[in-house]
C-alpha positions in Angstrom: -23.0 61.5 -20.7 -23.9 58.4 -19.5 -24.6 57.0 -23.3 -21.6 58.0 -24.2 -19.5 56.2 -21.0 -21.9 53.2 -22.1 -20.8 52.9 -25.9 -17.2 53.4 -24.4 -17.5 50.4 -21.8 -19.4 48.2 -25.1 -16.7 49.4 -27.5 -13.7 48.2 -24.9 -15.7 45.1 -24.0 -15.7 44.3 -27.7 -12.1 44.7 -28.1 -11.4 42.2 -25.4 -13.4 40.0 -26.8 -11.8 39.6 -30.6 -8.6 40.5 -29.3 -6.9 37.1 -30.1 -8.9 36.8 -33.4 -7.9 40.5 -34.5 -4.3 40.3 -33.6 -4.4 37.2 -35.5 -5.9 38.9 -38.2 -3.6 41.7 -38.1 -0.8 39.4 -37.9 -2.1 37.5 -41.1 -2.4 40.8 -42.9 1.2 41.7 -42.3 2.7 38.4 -43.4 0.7 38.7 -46.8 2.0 41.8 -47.2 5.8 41.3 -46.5 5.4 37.9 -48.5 3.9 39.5 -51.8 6.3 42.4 -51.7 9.2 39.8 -51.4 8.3 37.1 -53.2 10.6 34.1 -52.6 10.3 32.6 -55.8 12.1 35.4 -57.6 9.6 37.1 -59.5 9.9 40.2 -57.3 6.3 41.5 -55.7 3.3 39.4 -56.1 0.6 41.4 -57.0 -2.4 39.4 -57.4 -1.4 37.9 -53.7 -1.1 41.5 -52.3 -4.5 43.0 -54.0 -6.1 40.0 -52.5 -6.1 41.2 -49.0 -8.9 43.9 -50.4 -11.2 40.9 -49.9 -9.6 39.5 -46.8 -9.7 43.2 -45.0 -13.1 44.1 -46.5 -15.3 40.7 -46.1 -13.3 38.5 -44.3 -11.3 38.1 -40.8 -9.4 41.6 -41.6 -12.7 43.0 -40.9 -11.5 43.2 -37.5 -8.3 44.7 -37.8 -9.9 47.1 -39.9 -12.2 48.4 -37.4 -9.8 48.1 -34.3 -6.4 49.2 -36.1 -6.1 52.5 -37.5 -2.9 51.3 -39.7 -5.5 48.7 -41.1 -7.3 52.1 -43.1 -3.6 53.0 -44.8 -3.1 49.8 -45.5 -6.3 49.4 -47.6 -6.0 53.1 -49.2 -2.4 51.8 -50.1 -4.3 48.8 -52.1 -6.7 50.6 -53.7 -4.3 52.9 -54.8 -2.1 50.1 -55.8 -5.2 48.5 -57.7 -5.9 51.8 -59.5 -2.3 52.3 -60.6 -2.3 48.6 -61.9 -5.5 49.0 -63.8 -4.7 52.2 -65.5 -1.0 50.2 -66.2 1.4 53.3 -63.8 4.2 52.7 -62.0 2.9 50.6 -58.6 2.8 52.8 -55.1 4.8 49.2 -53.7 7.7 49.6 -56.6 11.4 49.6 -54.9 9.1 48.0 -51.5 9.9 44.5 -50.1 8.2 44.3 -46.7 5.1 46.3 -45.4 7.1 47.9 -43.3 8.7 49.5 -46.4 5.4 50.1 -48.1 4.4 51.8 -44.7 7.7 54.5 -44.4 6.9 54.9 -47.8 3.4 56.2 -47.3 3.9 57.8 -44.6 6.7 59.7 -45.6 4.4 60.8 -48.3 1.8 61.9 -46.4 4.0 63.6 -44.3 5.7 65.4 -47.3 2.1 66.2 -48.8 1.0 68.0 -45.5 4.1 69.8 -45.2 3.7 70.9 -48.7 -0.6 72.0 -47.6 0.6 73.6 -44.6 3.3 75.7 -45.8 5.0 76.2 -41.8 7.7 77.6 -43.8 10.0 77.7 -47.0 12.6 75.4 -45.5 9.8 72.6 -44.7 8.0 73.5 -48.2 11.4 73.1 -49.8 12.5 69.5 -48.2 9.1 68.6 -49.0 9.4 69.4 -52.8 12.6 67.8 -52.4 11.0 64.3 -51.5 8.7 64.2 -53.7 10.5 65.2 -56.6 13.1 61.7 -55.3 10.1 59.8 -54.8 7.3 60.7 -56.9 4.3 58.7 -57.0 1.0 58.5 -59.0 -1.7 60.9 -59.6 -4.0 58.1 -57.8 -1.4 58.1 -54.7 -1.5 62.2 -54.4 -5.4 62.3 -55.3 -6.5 59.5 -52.5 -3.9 60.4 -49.7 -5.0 64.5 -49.9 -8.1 63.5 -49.7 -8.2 60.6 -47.0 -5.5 62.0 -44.8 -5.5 65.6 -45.3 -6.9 68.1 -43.8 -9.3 69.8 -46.3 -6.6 70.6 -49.1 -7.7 73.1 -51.8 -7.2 73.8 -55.6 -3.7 76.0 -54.6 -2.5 72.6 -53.1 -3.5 70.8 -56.1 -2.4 73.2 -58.5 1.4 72.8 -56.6 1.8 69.2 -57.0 0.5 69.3 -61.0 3.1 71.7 -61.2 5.3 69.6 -59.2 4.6 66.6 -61.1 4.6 67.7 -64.6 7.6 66.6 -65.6 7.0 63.0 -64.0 3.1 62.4 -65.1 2.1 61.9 -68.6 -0.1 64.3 -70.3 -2.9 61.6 -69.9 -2.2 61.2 -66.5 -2.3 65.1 -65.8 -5.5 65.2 -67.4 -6.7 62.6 -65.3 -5.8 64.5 -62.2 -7.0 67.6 -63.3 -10.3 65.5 -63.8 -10.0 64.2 -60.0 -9.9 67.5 -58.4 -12.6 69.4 -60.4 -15.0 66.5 -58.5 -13.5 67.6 -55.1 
């Protein structure tokens, strides 16, 4: 136990230390974020500016943030989803987004509607979930990485639900591709 108390005590002692560089850092990540999804200049989001906190979070002064501030992890799933969407040319996670606030209701709405949708408390929360994301769909990269990062062990019924769910909204290509996802889970 007393290991334990003493990586506790180094952990907090850490934090005090790089708290002034990792609220900074935090602070920087957020201001990136709100400017590419609003870009002043009128071209709407700013892509390239937004996928380039990747590096900044990964390798650079977000490192911090990262390891101190759990919205740090949805915020870099978010952009690797968002880079995966671009590359394959879908519809963008951050579409109809122009703050990081926005881009975070959106996610978590998501998530929420995606665990309501595993859990199955009942047909009125399974409903209102189906409901959501049939107003809001999003990409087979945006399903695949948030059941598997922030779900709690989802299984082939659950993925089975949202193909079904999102037939009508993916491509054949893209329903392939997800079918392809979760035979590797």
């Amino acid at each position: 136990m007393n290991k334990l108390n003493a990586e506790a005590e180094e952990y907090f002692e850490e934090l005090r230390r790089n708290r002034k560089a990792t609220e900074a850092a935090s602070l920087f990540i957020s201001n990136i974020l709100d400017q590419a999804l609003n870009d002043d200049e009128g071209n709407g989001q700013n892509i390239p500016l937004l996928l380039s906190l990747i590096t900044y979070i990964e390798f650079e002064d977000g490192e911090m943030p990262y390891k101190y501030i759990g919205e740090t992890h949805r915020i870099l799933r978010i952009l690797y989803i968002i880079r995966m969407e671009q590359k394959y040319q879908m519809s963008l996670f951050c579409t109809g987004c122009g703050s990081g606030a926005a881009l975070m209701e959106k996610y978590m709405l998501t998530l929420f509607a995606l665990r309501r949708l595993l859990f199955h408390l009942s047909d009125a929360s399974v409903e209102d979930a189906v409901f959501y994301l049939k107003q809001n769909p999003v990409s087979v990269f945006a399903v695949y990485m948030m059941a598997q990062d922030d779900l709690i062990r989802p299984d082939q019924t659950f993925y089975q639900e949202i193909a079904r769910l999102y037939s009508t909204y993916w491509s054949d290509s893209e329903q392939e591709l997800f079918h392809s996802l979760i035979q590797t889970s």
